[in-house]
N, C-alpha and C positions, 0 to 999 in steps of 0.2 A: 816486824811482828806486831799483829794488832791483838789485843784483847777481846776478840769479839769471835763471834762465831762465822765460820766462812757462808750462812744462809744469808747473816743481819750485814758481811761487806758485801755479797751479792747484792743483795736488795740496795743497798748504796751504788750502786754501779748500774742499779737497771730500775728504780724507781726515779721519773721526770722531778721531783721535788725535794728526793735525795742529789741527785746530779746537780740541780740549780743551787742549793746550801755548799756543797765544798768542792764542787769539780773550778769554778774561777778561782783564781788566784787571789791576796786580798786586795782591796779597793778596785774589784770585779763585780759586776752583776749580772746574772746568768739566766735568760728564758728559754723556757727547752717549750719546742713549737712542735717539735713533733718527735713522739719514741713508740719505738713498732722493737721491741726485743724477739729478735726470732733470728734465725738464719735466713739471709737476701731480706730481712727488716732493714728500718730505714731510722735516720733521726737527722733533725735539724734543732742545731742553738744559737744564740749568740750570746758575747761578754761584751758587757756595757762598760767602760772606764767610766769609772763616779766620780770621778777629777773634772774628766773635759767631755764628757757624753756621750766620747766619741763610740761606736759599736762595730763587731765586724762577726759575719755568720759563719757556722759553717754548718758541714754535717757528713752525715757517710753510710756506711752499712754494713752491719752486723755480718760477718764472713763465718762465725765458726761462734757457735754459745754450747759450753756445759754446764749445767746449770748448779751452781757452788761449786765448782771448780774452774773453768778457763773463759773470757769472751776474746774476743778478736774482730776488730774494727778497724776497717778506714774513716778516715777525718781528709776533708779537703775543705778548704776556705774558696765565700761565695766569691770574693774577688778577685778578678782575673789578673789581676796584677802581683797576687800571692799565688800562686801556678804549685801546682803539685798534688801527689796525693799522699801520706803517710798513712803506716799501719800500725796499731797499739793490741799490743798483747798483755794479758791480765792473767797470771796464773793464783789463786786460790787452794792453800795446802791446811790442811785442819793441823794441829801441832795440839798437845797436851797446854798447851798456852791460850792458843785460841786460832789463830788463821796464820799464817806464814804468806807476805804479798808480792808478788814479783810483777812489774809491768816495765814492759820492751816498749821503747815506739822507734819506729822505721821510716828511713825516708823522709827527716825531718829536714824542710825548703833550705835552702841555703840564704835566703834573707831570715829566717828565723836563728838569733845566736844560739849554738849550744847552748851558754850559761844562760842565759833568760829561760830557756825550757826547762833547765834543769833545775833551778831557782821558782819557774812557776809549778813544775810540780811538788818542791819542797812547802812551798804554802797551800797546794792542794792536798797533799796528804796531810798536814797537821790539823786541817780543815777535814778530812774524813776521819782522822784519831778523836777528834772530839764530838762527832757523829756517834762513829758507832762502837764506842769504849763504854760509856755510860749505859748503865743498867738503872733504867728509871722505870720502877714499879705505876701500874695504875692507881690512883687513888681509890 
């Protein structure tokens, strides 16, 4: 459950400088090179490890967008040594609370651990909680 309205987790989910602030994990750096939000759109990133610099890209395409309610995406990484392609689902439900968030992902490589995925989206979401919870007025 987030506190925010399901337009402002949208926009976390389909603005390039929203995605690069909390979709890496922490001690991740995230450059979004390209975002086409549409059905058959396109997008490429990469996450930089700020440890050892090492980086690795990927990217996919938009399969299915309603807009403040569901996206659905493929992700395949650029190297061919990480082989596959998985699908992430995003569902978007407004609640008297603020947004109710549910994301599936499918098809996750068999070189990538369950727990590290599951582990890297638990610092990805604490990282979109403190995005888009705060109601910060303009001055």
């Amino acid at each position: 459950m987030l506190k925010a309205s399901p337009e402002k987790v949208y926009r976390a989910f389909t603005e390039a400088s929203a995605i690069a602030s909390w979709l890496p994990p922490y001690g991740y750096l995230c450059t979004v090179h390209e975002l086409t939000v549409k059905k058959g759109g396109t997008y490429k990133m990469s996450f930089q490890n700020f440890t050892t610099g090492n980086s690795h890209s990927f990217g996919g395409e938009y399969v299915e967008i309603k807009p403040n309610e569901f996206l659905k995406y493929t992700d395949q990484f650029d190297d061919p040594n990480m082989p596959g392609v998985m699908t992430t689902s995003v569902w978007l439900t407004k609640t008297v609370a603020g947004t109710e968030l549910k994301i599936v992902q499918e098809g996750i490589p068999d070189f990538i651990p369950e727990a590290m995925c599951y582990l890297g989206w638990q610092d990805s979401l604490d990282k979109l909680i403190r995005l888009v919870e705060p109601e910060i007025p303009d001055a």
